[in-house]
Steps between C-alpha positions, in 0.01 A plus 500: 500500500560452164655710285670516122882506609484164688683203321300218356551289797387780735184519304406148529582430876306865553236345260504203657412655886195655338370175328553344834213779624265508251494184297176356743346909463537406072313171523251614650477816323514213180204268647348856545467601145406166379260475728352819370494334123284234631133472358246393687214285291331741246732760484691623210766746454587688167810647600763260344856636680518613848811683642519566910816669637547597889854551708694387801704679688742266693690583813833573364319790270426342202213578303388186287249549207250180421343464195251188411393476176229256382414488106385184421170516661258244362155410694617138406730438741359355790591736707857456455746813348851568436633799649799678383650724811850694509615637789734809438745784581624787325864587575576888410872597363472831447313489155556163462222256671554093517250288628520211749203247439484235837342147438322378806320156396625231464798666643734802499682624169602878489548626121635834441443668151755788436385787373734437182334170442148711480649777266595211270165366539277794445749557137492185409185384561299767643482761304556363199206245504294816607366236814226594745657504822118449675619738752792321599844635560723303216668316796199356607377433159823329388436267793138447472534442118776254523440234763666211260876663566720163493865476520678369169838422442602722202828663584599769196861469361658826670390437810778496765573201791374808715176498308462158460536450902270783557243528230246283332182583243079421601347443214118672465243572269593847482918488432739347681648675852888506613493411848728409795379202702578527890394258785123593549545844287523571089627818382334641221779662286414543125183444295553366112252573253307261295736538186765396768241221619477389101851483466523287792265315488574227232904499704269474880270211353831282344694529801171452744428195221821297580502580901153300518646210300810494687286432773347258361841315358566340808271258521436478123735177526237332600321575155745417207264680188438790787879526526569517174272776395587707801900445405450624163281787545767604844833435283420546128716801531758401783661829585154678568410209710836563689421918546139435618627235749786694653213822489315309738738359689636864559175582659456162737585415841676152454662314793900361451353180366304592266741833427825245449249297260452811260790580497622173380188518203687819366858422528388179331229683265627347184586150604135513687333560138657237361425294685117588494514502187660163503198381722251655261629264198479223747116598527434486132641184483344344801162621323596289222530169701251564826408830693710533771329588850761715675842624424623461828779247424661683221476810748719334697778532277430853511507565816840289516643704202425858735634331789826433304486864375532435122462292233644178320 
C-alpha cells in the first residue's frame, strides 16, 4: 500500500505495480467515455464541457481517482474528440496532503505535487487571480490547466551543483514550476508566479534561443551566409555564449568523446573565437569574389587547432 512516508523511489516502483493492474481497466474506461460523446446522425448536444470521474481500487490497497474531462466539444468533428484524463492519488501527512498523478498512455510517468508546491500555487496564482476552480481541487486544476509544461534550461545564479544536478524549471502558461526530474517520475517542488514567469521569461527565451541554433551550427558549414548569421547572433557577446553553453552542458548526458571534445571548446574558449571570428572575415571576403558552398575545408583547420589544444 501506499502511503506518505515512503521515499520517492518507493512510490514509483509501488506506483508502478498498480499501473501494471489497471492501465488495460483505464483504456477502456477511456474508449468508454468517448464512446459516450459520440453523436449519432441528427443529434445535437448543448452541453459544451463534460467531466466523468470513477475509482479503482488495486490489490495492494490503493484507491485511484479518474477524472476525464472533455471541453472542446464541437458537432464538427467527425466523430473524433480529445480527451483529457488524470489518474490520481492523494497522499495524507497529517495536515499536509500531496498528490501522486499516474500517466497510463502512451506509457507510465508518476508525478508527485507536494503539498508546498500547491500552497505556492493557490498564493501565487490562485487566489490572487480570484480563478474558478470548476470544482476541481487546485492539484487537479494546475494539471488540467497546464498541459504545455516543457523543460527549459534556465539555471538562476545561486543555485548550488546540488541544485543544478537535481533541479530543473517547466515552463507553462500559468508560471513557471521548480521540479526534480527522476527516471519515469517528476517531483513537483515549488510553483513561481507569473511576475516570476515575466522576469524569466525574456532570460528562458535567450538561452532557449541559442540552444536551437547551436543545434543547428553543426551542419550550418554546409551553408556559408547560414553560418554566418547564426555565428553572429550565437557569439556577438562571447562570454554569454560561453555561460549558456556550459548551462546546457551541465544538464546533458554526453559520452567521453564527445565530453573530452567540450572540454577542449572551453579550455580553448578564446582561441576558438578567434578563430571563428577569423573564419567569419574569410566569409565576407569570399562574398566579395564568389559564394562559397561549404566551409568544410577551413573547418578543418579548426578542428586541427582543438586537436592541438590551442592556438598559433
Amino acid at each position: 500500500m501506499i502511503t506518505p512516508y515512503m521515499t520517492d523511489e518507493e512510490l514509483k516502483a509501488a506506483a508502478y505495480q498498480d499501473f501494471l493492474e489497471i492501465k488495460m481497466k483505464v483504456q477502456i474506461s477511456l474508449e468508454q467515455f468517448g464512446h459516450n460523446l459520440t453523436l449519432r446522425p441528427g443529434q445535437q448536444r448543448l452541453i459544451h464541457s463534460l467531466m466523468e470521474t470513477k475509482t479503482i481500487h488495486t490489490k495492494a490497497k490503493n484507491t485511484w481517482n479518474i477524472c476525464f474531462v472533455n471541453d472542446n466539444y464541437s458537432a464538427k468533428l467527425d466523430g473524433n474528440f480529445f480527451i483529457n484524463y488524470f489518474v490520481y492519488l492523494p497522499l495524507h501527512h497529517g495536515e499536509h496532503v500531496d498528490f501522486l498523478f499516474m500517466s497510463i498512455l502512451p506509457d507510465f510517468l508518476l508525478q508527485r505535487v507536494s503539498s508546498h508546491f500547491l500552497q505556492r500555487y493557490k498564493e501565487r496564482y490562485l487566489d490572487c487571480n480570484q480563478v474558478n476552480l470548476l470544482g476541481m481541487h487546485p492539484a487537479l486544476y494546475f494539471m488540467y490547466k497546464n498541459p504545455d509544461r516543457s523543460e527549459v534550461y534556465y539555471q538562476p545564479e545561486n543555485w548550488t551543483e546540488e541544485d543544478l544536478k537535481e533541479k530543473t524549471f517547466l515552463i507553462s502558461a500559468q508560471g513557471l514550476s521548480v521540479v526534480k526530474i527522476i527516471d519515469k517520475m517528476v517531483v513537483y517542488i515549488t510553483f513561481l508566479d507569473q511576475e516570476n514567469l515575466s522576469r524569466y521569461k525574456s532570460q528562458v527565451y535567450e538561452e532557449e534561443s541559442y540552444l536551437k541554433d547551436y543545434r543547428k551550427f553543426a551542419e550550418a558549414k554546409k551553408d556559408a551566409k547560414l553560418w554566418q548569421a547564426l555565428y553572429k547572433k550565437m557569439y556577438a557577446d562571447p562570454d554569454k555564449a560561453k555561460k549558456y553553453l556550459l548551462k546546457f552542458l551541465s544538464k546533458s548526458d554526453l559520452n567521453q568523446e564527445d565530453s573530452d571534445v567540450m572540454n577542449k571548446l572551453m579550455d580553448n574558449w578564446d582561441d576558438i573565437i578567434d578563430f571563428q571570428n577569423r573564419m567569419s572575415d574569410y566569409v565576407d571576403k569570399m562574398k566579395k569574389e564568389e559564394q562559397p558552398k561549404s566551409l568544410f575545408d577551413v573547418g578543418v583547420e579548426m578542428k586541427k587547432k582543438m586537436k592541438r589544444g590551442g592556438g598559433d
